[in-house]
C-alpha positions as CSV (number, residue, x, y, z in Angstrom):
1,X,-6.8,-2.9,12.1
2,X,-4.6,-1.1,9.5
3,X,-6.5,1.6,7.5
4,X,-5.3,2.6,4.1
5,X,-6.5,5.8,1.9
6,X,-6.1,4.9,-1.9
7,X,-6.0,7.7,-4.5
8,X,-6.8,7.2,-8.2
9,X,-8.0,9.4,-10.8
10,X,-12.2,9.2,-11.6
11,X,-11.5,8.9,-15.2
12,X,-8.7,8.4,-17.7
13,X,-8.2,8.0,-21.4
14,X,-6.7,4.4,-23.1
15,X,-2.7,4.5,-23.0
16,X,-2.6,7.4,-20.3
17,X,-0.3,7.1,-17.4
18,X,-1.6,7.8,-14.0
19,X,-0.9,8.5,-10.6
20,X,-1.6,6.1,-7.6
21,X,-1.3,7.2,-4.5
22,X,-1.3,4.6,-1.2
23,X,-1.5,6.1,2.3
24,X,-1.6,3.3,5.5
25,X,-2.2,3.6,8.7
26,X,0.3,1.6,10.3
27,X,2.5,2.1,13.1
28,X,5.6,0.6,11.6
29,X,7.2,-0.6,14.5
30,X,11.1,-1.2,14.5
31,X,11.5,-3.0,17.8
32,X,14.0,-1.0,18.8
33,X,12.4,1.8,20.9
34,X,12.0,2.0,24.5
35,X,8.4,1.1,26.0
36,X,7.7,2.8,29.2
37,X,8.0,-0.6,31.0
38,X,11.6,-0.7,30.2
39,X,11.7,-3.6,27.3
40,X,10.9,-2.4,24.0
41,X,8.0,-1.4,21.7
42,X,7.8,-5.1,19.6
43,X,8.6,-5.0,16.1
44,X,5.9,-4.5,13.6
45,X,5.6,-3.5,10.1
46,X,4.5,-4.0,6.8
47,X,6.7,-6.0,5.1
48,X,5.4,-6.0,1.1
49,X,3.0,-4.3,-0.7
50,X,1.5,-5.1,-4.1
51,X,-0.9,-3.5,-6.6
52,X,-2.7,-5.4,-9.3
53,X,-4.8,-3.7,-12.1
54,X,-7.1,-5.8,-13.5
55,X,-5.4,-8.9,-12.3
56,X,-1.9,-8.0,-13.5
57,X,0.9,-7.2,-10.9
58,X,1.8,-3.7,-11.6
59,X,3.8,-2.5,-8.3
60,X,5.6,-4.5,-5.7
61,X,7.6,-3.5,-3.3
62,X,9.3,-4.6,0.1
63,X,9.2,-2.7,3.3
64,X,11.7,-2.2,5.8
65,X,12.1,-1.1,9.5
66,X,13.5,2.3,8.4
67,X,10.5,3.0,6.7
68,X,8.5,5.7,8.5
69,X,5.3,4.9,10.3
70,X,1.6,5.3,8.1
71,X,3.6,4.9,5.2
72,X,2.7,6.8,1.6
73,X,3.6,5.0,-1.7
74,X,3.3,6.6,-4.9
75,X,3.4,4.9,-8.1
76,X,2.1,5.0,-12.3
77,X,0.1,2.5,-13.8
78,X,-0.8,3.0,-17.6
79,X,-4.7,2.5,-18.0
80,X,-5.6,-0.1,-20.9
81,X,-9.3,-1.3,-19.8
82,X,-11.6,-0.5,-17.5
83,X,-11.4,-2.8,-13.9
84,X,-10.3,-2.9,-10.0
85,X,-7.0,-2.0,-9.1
86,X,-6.5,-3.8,-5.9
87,X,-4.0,-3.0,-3.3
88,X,-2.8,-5.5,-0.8
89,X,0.1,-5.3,1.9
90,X,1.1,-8.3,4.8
91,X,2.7,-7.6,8.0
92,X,5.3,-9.2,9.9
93,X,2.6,-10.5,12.0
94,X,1.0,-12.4,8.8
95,X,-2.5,-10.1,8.9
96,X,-3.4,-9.3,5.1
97,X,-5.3,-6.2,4.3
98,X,-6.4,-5.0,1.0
99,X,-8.4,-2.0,-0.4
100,X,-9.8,-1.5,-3.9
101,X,-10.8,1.1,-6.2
102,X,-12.3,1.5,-9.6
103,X,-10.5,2.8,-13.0
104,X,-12.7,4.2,-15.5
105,X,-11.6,4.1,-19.2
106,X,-12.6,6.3,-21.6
């Protein structure tokens, strides 16, 4: 199961830009290396990530073997209302995993 550490701010003013910070644990598999049974390691990775604040798409992207296993995404959001900012990436196996977090608006 893919763990993921999200980092947002505790607080932040209306019209402030902040920081979000994605860490997952994810092995990010190419499918090229060697196994010690002599085939090789099977491919898997995380193919797209997006982040939603309050409902609304703020961050996409699309992952690639090249990317480096328990990848770290960091992006801005600007903070309007209070609400969930959910995080959600799918593998090339199809499994979904998501975590959320809270932004406070002052």
């Amino acid at each position: 199961m893919t763990r993921a550490l999200l980092t947002v701010p505790a607080r932040v003013r209306r019209g402030e830009v902040f920081e979000i910070k994605a860490l997952i644990a994810h092995p990010m598999e190419t499918g090229f290396r060697p196994a010690s049974t002599g085939g090789v390691v099977p491919r898997h990775i995380i193919e797209r990530f997006d982040c939603a604040y309050n409902g609304v798409t703020v961050f996409r992207a699309r992952l690639f073997p090249s990317i480096t296993a328990n990848p770290f995404l960091s992006f801005t959001a600007r903070a309007i209302d209070s609400g969930p900012l959910e995080c959600r990436w799918t593998d090339d196996r199809g499994h979904t995993h998501a975590e959320t977090a809270h932004i406070s608006v002052e």
